[in-house]
Structure formats: structure tokens, C-alpha cells
N, C-alpha and C positions, 0 to 999 in steps of 0.2 A: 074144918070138917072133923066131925069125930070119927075115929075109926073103931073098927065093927070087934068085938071084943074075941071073937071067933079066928081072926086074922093074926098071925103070926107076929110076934117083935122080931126086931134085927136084935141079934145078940152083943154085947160091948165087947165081945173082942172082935170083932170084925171092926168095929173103927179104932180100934188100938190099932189091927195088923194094919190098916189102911195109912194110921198117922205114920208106925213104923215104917213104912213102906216109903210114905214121902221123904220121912226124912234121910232114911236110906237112900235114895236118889239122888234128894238134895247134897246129902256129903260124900257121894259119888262125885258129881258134879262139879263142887267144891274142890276134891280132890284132882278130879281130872285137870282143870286149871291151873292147879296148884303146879302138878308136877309138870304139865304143859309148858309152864313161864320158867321153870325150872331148867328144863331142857333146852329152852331157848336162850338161857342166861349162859349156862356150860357149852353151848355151840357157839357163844359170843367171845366166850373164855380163850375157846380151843383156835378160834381165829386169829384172836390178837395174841397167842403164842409163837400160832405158826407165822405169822407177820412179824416178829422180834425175832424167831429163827431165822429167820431170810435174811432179816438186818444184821444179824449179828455174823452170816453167810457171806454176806458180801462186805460188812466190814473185814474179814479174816480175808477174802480177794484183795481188798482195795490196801491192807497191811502187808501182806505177801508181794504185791507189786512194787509197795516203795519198801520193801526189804532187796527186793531184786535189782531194785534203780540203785538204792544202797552199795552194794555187794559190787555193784558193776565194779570189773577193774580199769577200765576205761576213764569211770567217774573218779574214781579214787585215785588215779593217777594223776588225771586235772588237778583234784581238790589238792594233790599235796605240792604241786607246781605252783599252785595260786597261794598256796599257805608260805612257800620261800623257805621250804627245809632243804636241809643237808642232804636226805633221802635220796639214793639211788635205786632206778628199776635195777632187780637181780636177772640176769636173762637165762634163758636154758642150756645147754647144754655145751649147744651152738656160740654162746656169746662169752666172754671173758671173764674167769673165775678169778681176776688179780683183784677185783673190786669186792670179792667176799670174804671177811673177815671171819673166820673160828675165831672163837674166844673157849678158854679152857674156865667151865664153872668152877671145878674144883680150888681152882690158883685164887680168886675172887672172892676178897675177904668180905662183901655185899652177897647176898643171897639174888640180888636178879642177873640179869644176866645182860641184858641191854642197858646201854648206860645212853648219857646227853653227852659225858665229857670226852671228845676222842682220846 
């Protein structure tokens, strides 16, 4: 249909501002996405940190345990029975000082101070 010459044109910037418009949307939306997967990757991040914290949590329990098992003087008194040393318990106060040996560092032409050789 022809139209009437008397009727108005749409002016071209109104479909500039229109395509502007789309494409402003479009890379809205783009964007939105964008940092959407973004955010979801850094929440993926922060998980498996705090899940390695944890592990490294209870690795530091489960090392402090067999430092304690270690440390026992009970164990370590076993272990040096079972090893066939010379080593005597030192007792407190109560038990007999003729079994402990001073040694004067000074006199010891060696810098340690425990020796093997009686």
C-alpha cells in the first residue's frame, strides 16, 4: 500500500535508539552471565579451600596425636628395654641418686657431654 504523503515518517533515529537499546540489553545480559559463572566458579574456589583447611585441620590433630603417642614416657621406656641399652630410669627424689653420674664439662677434652664409652 502506498502511503499517504501527508502522514508523518518515523525518523532514523528512533531505529538507531531502538537497535542501541537492543544491543544494550543484549550485553546486559551477556554480562549478567558472564559474571553469574564467575561467581559460581569463586564459590567453587572458596569450597575446596575450606575443604583443604579441614584436611590440613586434622592432619595437624592426627600429627599432634602421634607426637603425644611419641612423647609418652611409658612408650619410651618400653622402646629403650626392647632396644637392650645400658640406660637406667633416673627416679625422683624418692629413689636413689648413686645411679646418677655428674660429669664435669669443663674436664672433657670432647665438647658433648654424654658419651657410649663408660
Amino acid at each position: 500500500m502506498n502511503r499517504r504523503r501527508n502522514e508523518s515518517r518515523t525518523p532514523a533515529t528512533i531505529f538507531f535508539a531502538l537497535i542501541l537499546a537492543a544491543t544494550i540489553a543484549a550485553a546486559g545480559g551477556v554480562l549478567h552471565a558472564f559474571y553469574k559463572n564467575r561467581q559460581v566458579q569463586v564459590s567453587r574456589e572458596i569450597d575446596a579451600i575450606d575443604g583443604r583447611v579441614e584436611q590440613c585441620r586434622l592432619d595437624i590433630r592426627t600429627t599432634e596425636m602421634r607426637m603425644d603417642l611419641l612423647l609418652n614416657r611409658f612408650a619410651i621406656r618400653k622402646q629403650i628395654e626392647e632396644n637392650g641399652t645400658s640406660l637406667r630410669p633416673m627416679y625422683s627424689t624418692a629413689g636413689p641418686r648413686a645411679l646418677v653420674e655428674e660429669i664435669d664439662a669443663a674436664t672433657l677434652t670432647r665438647h658433648s657431654v654424654a658419651s657410649a664409652v663408660p
